[in-house]
DOKESE-573309 format. One record per residue: residue in one letter; x, y, z of N, C-alpha, C in turn. Coordinates in steps of 0.2 Angstrom, whole numbers, padded with zeros to 4 digits, always signed. Example, Ala and Ser with C-alpha at 12.3 -4.5 7.8 and 13.67 -1.06 7.14 Angstrom:
<atoms>
a+0066-0028+0039+0062-0022+0039+0066-0016+0039/s+0064-0011+0035+0068-0005+0036+0064+0000+0039/
</atoms>
This chain:
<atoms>
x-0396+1424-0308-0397+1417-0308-0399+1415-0315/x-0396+1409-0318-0396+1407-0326-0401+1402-0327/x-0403+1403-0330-0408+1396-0331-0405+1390-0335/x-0406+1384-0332-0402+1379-0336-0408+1375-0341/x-0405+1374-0348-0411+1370-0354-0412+1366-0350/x-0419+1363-0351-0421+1355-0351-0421+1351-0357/x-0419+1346-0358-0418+1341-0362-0424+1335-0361/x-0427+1334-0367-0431+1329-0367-0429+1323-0372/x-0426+1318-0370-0423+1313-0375-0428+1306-0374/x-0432+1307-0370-0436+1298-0372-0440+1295-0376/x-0438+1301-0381-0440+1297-0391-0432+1295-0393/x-0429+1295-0391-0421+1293-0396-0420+1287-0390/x-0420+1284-0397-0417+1276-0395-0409+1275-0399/x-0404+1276-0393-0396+1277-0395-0395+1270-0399/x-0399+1264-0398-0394+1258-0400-0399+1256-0407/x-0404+1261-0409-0404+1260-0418-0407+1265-0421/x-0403+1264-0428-0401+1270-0431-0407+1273-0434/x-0409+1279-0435-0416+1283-0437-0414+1289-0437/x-0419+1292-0437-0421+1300-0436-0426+1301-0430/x-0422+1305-0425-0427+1305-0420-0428+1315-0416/x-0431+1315-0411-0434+1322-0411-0433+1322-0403/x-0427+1328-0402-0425+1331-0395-0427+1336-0394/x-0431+1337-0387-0436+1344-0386-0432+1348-0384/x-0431+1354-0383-0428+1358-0379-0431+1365-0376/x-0433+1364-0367-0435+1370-0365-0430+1374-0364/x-0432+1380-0364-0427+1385-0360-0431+1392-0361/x-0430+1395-0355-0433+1402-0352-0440+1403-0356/x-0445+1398-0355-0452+1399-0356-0451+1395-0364/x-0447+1393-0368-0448+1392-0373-0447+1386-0375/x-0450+1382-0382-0449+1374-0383-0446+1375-0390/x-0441+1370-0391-0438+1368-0397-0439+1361-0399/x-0441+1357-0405-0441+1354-0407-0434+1354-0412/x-0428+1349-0410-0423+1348-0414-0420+1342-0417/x-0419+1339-0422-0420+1334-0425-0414+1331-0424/x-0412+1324-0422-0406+1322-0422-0405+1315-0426/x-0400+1312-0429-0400+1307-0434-0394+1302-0431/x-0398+1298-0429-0393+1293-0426-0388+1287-0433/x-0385+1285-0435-0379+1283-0438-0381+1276-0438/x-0378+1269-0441-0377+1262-0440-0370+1264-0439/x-0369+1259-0433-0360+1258-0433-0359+1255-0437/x-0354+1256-0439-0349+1252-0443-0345+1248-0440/x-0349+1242-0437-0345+1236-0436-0344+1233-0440/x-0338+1228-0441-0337+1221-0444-0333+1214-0441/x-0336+1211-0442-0332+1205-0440-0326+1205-0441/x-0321+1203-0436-0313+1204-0437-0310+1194-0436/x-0314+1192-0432-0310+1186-0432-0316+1179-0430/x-0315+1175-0430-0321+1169-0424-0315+1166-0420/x-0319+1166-0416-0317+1160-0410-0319+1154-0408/x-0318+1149-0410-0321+1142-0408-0319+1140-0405/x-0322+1136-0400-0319+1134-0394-0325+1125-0394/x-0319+1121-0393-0322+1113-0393-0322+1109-0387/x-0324+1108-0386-0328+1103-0379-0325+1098-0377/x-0324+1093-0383-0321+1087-0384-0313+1089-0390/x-0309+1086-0388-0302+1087-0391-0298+1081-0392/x-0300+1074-0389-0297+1069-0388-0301+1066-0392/x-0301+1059-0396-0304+1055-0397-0301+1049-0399/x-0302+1044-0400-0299+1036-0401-0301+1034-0405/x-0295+1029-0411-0296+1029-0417-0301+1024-0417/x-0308+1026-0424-0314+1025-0423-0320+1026-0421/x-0318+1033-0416-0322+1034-0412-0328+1040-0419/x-0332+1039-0418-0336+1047-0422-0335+1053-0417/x-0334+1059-0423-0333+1066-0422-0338+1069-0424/x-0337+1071-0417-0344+1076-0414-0345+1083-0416/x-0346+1088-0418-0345+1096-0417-0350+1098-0416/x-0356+1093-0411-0362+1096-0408-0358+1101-0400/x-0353+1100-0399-0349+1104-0393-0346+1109-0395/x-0348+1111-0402-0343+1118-0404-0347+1126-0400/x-0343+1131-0400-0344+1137-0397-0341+1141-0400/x-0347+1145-0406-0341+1148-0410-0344+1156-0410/x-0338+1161-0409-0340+1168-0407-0337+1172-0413/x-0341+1177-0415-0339+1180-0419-0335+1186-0413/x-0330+1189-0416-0326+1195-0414-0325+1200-0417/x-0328+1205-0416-0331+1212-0418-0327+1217-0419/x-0323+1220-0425-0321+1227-0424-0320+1230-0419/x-0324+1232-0416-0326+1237-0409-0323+1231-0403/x-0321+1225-0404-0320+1221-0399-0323+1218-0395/x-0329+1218-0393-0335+1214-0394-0333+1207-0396/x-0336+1204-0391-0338+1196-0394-0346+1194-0394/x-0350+1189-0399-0356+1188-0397-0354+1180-0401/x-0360+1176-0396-0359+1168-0398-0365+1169-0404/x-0361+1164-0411-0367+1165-0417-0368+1158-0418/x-0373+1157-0423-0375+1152-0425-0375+1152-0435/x-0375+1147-0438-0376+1149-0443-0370+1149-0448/x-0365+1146-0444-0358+1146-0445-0358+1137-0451/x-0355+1134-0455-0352+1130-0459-0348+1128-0454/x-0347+1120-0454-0342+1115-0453-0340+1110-0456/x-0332+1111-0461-0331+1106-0464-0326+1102-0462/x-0329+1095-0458-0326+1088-0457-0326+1084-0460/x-0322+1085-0467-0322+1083-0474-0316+1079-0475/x-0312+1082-0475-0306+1079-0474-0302+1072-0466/x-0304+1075-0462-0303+1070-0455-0307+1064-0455/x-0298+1058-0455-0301+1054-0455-0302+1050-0448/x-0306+1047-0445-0306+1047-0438-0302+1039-0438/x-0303+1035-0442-0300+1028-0442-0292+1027-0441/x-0289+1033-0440-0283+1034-0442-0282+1037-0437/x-0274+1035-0432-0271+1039-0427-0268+1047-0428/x-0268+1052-0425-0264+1058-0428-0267+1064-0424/x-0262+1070-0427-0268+1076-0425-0270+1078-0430/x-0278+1078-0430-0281+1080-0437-0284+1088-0435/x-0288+1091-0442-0291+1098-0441-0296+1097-0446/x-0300+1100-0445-0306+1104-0450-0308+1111-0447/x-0313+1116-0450-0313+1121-0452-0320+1123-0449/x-0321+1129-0446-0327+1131-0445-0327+1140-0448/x-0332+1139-0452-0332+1147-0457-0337+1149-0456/x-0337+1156-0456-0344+1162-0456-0344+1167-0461/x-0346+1167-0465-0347+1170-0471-0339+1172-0474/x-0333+1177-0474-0328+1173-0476-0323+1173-0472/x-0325+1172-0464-0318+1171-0458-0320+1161-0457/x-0314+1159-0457-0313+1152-0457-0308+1152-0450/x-0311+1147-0445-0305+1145-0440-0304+1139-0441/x-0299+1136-0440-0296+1129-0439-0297+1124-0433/x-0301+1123-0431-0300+1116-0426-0295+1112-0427/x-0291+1111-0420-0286+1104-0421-0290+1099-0414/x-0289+1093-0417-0290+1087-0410-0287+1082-0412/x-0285+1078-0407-0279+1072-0406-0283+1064-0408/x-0282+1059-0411-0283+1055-0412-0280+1049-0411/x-0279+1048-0403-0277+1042-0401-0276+1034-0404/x-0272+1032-0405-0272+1024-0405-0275+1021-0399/x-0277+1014-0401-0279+1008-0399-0275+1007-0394/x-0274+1006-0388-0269+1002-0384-0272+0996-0380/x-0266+0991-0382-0268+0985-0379-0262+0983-0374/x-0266+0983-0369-0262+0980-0365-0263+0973-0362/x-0254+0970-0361-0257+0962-0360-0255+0961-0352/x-0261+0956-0348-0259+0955-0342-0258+0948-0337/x-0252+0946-0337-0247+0939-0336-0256+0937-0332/x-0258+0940-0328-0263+0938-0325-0260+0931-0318/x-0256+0934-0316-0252+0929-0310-0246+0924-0313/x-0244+0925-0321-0240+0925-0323-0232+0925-0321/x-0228+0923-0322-0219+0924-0320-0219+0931-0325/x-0220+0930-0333-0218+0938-0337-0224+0935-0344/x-0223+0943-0348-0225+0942-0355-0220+0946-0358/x-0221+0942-0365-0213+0944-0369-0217+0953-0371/x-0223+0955-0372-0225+0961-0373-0228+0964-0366/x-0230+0969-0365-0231+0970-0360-0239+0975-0365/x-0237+0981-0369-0241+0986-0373-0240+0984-0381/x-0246+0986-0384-0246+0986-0390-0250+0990-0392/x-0250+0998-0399-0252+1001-0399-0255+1000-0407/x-0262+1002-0409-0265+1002-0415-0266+1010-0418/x-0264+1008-0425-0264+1017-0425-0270+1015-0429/x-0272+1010-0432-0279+1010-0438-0285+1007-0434/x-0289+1010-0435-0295+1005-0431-0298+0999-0436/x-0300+0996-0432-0300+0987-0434-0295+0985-0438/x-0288+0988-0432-0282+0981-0436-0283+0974-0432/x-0279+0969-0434-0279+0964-0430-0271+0962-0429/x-0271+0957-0423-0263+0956-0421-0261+0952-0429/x-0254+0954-0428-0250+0950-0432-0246+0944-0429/x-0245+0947-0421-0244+0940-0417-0246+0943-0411/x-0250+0939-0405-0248+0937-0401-0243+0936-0397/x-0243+0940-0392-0235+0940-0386-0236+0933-0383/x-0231+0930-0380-0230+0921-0377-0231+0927-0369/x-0233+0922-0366-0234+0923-0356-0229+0917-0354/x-0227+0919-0350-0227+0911-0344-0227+0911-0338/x-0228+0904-0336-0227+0906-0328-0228+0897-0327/x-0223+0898-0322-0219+0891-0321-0227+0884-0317/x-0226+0878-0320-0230+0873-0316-0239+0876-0320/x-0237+0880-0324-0248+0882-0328-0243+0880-0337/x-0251+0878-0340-0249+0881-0346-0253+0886-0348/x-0251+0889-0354-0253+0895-0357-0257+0891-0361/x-0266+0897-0360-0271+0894-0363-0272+0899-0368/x-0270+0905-0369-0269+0911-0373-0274+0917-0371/x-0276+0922-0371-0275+0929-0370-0284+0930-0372/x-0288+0932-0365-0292+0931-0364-0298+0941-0363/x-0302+0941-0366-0304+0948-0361-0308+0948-0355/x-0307+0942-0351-0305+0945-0345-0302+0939-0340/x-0302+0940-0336-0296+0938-0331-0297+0931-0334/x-0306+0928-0330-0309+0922-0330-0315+0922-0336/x-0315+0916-0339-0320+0915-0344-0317+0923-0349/x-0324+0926-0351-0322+0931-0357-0320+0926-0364/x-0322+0932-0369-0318+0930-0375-0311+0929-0376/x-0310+0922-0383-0301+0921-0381-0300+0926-0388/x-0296+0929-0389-0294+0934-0393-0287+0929-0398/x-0286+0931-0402-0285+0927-0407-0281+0932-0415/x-0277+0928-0418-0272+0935-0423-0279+0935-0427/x-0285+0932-0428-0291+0937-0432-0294+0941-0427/x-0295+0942-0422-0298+0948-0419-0296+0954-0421/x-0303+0958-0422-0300+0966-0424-0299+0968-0417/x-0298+0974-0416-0295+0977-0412-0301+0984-0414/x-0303+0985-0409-0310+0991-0408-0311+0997-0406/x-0306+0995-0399-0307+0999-0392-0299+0998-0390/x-0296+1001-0385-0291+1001-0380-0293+0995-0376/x-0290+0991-0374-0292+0986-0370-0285+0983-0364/x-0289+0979-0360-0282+0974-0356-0285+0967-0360/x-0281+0964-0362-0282+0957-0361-0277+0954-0356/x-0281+0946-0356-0277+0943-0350-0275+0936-0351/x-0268+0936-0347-0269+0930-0349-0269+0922-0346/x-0274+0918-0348-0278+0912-0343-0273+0907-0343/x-0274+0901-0338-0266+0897-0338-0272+0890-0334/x-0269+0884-0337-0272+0878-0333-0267+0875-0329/x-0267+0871-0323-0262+0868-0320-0259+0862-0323/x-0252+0862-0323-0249+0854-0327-0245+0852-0322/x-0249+0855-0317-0245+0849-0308-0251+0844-0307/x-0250+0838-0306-0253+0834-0303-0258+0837-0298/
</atoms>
């Protein structure tokens, strides 16, 4: 019958690097043997950013309080970091398009892209017969109409293009344009 070593290992701590002390019995006897544990050699291989918001409307402010950026490890390993640069330097938000800036971690840089919508206005006969436009798209925020589309609708006249159905603001070729909107358009009767 053989006798098996015992191993005593609960001074080495595998997950940091040092000089630590494995005991060894065997057949009445103890060994104290020295073992040296290494630093891996990880390194950062790539980031992963991931954004919350991708959409936004021309004008709107950009956020990158919704960023989630992960460093990607050598070993392949992901861990979420902090600590990272963001340059939103170049994007202009008043302007429609798909824009990018940069999120960097010591020298790994990823690109963010997000879409920036135009202004859409849309016009509504509001029990109208037609309107000579129906959509109108702004690609700069605070443009303003260069014209006005004509409504009609037979026995009303056209009082001009209101934000909302009844009462509302009348809108006019100096109103800026801010938001996406419906306007509508109001009519008085010219029947008896």
């Amino acid at each position: 019958l053989q006798t098996i070593p015992q191993l005593d290992t609960s001074k080495v701590n595998m997950s940091k690097a040092g000089t630590y002390t494995i005991t060894v019995a065997y057949a009445g006897k103890t060994k104290n043997v020295p073992i040296v544990i290494k630093e891996k050699n990880i390194t950062v291989k790539s980031l992963v950013v991931e954004k919350a918001k991708l959409t936004y409307e021309v004008g709107d402010v950009l956020n990158t309080d919704d960023l989630t950026v992960k460093a990607v490890y050598s070993d392949g390993t992901e861990e979420k970091i902090t600590g990272y640069n963001v340059n939103t330097s170049s994007v202009n938000m008043n302007q429609s398009g798909v824009k990018s800036f940069t999120v960097s971690y010591g020298t790994y840089e990823s690109t963010v892209y997000i879409t920036v919508n135009p202004h859409v206005v849309s016009f509504d006969a509001n029990g109208g017969d037609r309107v000579t436009v129906h959509q109108r798209t702004f690609s700069s925020h605070n443009s303003r109409f260069i014209v006005l589309p004509n409504a009609f609708y037979s026995g009303y006249k056209f009082l001009g293009w209101f934000t909302e159905k009844e009462g509302g603001d009348k809108v006019t070729i100096a109103t800026q344009v801010t938001k996406s909107m419906t306007l509508y358009a109001q009519w008085e009767s010219t029947l008896p």
